[in-house]
C-alpha positions as CSV (number, residue, x, y, z in Angstrom):
1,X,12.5,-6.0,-14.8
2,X,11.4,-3.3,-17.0
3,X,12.3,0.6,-17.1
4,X,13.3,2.3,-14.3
5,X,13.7,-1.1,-12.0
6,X,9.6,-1.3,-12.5
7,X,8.8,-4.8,-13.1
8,X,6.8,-6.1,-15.7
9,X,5.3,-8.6,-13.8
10,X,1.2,-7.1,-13.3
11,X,-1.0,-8.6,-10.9
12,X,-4.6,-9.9,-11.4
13,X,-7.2,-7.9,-9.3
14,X,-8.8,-5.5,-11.0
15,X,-9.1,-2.4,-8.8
16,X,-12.1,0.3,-9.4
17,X,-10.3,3.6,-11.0
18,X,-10.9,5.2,-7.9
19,X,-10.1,5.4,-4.2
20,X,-12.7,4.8,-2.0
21,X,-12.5,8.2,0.2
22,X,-14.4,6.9,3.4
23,X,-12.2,3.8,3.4
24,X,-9.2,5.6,2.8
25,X,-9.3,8.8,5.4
26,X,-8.8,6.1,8.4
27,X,-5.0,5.4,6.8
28,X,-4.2,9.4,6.1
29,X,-2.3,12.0,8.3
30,X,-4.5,14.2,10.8
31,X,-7.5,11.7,10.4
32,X,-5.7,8.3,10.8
33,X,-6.2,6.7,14.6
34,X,-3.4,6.6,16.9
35,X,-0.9,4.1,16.1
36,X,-2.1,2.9,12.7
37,X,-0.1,2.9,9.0
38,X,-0.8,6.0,7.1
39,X,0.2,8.1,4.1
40,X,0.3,11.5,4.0
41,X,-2.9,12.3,1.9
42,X,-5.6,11.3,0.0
43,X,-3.8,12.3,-3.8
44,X,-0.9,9.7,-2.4
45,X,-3.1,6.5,-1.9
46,X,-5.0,7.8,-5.2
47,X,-1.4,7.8,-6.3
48,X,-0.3,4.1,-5.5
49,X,-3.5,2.6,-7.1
50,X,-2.9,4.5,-10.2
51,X,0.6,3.0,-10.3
52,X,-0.7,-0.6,-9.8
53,X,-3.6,0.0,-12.5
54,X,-0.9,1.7,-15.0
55,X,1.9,-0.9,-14.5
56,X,4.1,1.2,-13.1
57,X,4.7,-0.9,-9.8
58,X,6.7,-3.6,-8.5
59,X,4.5,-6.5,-7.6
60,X,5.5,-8.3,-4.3
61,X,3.0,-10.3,-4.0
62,X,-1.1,-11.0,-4.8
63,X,-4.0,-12.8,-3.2
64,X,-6.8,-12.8,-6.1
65,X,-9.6,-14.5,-3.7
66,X,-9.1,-11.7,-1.3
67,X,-8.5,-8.8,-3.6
68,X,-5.5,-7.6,-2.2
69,X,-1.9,-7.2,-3.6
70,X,1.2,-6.0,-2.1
71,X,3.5,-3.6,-4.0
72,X,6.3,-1.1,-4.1
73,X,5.5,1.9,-6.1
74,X,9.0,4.5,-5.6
75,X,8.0,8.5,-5.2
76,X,5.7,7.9,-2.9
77,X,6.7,7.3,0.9
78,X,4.2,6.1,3.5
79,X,4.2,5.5,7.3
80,X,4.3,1.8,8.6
81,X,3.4,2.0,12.1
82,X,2.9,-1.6,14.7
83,X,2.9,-1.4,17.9
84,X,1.9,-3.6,20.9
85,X,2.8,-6.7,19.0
86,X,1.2,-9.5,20.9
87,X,4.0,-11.7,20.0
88,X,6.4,-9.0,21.6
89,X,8.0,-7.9,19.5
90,X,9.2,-4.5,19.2
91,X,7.5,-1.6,17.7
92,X,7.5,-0.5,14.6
93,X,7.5,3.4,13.1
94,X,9.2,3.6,9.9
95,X,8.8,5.0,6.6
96,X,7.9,2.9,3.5
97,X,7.3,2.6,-0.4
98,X,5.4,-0.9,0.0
99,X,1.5,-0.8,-0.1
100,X,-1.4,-3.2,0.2
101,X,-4.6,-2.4,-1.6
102,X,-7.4,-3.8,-0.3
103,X,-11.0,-4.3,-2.0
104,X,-11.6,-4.5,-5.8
105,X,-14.9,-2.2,-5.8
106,X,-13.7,-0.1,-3.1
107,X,-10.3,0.1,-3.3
108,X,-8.0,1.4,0.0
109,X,-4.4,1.6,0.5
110,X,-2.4,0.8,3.6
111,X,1.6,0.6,3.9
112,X,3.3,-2.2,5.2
113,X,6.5,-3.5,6.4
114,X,8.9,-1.9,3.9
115,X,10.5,-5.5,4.8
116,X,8.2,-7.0,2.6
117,X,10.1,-5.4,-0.6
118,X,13.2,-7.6,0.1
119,X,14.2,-9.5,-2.7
């Protein structure tokens, strides 16, 4: 671990600097569709991918062929929201710090299952 419980460990995928706004206003409060993951605005999810691109993350875990990593970035608290599992299991509304982004050109940010950060 580095400073601050950050780890040093950095991922792969190299993310454009930038959110992609178009992408990202589906997965942000007052535009997001009903029952979907969201954070509250767009200066968060810009936020989280300048925490991966700076280091300043913990990496959970990465998927290089599909340009997507999962991480926990602290300060900044999202909405995880799944409902009408078809498995049935029950839903889901709870805050989180763990985030996927999604698409190295076009980068978007979605939070997860805050169970994903167990170590």
């Amino acid at each position: 671990m580095g400073t601050g419980g950050v780890s040093t460990q950095t991922g792969t995928v190299v993310y454009s600097p930038n959110v992609s706004q178009q992408k990202q206003m589906r997965h942000i409060q007052g535009t997001v569709l009903a029952n979907k993951s969201y954070l509250n605005s767009l200066d968060d999810a810009q936020n989280v991918l300048d925490a991966y691109n700076s280091g300043n993350h913990r990496l959970i875990s990465e998927n290089a062929k599909q340009s997507t990593v999962v991480i926990e970035v602290k300060g900044i608290t999202g909405r995880y929201i799944n409902t009408g599992n078809p498995n049935g299991l029950p839903d889901v509304n709870k805050p989180t710090n763990i985030f996927m982004i999604q698409s190295s050109g076009s980068p978007k940010i979605l939070p997860v299952n805050p169970n994903k950060g167990r170590q």
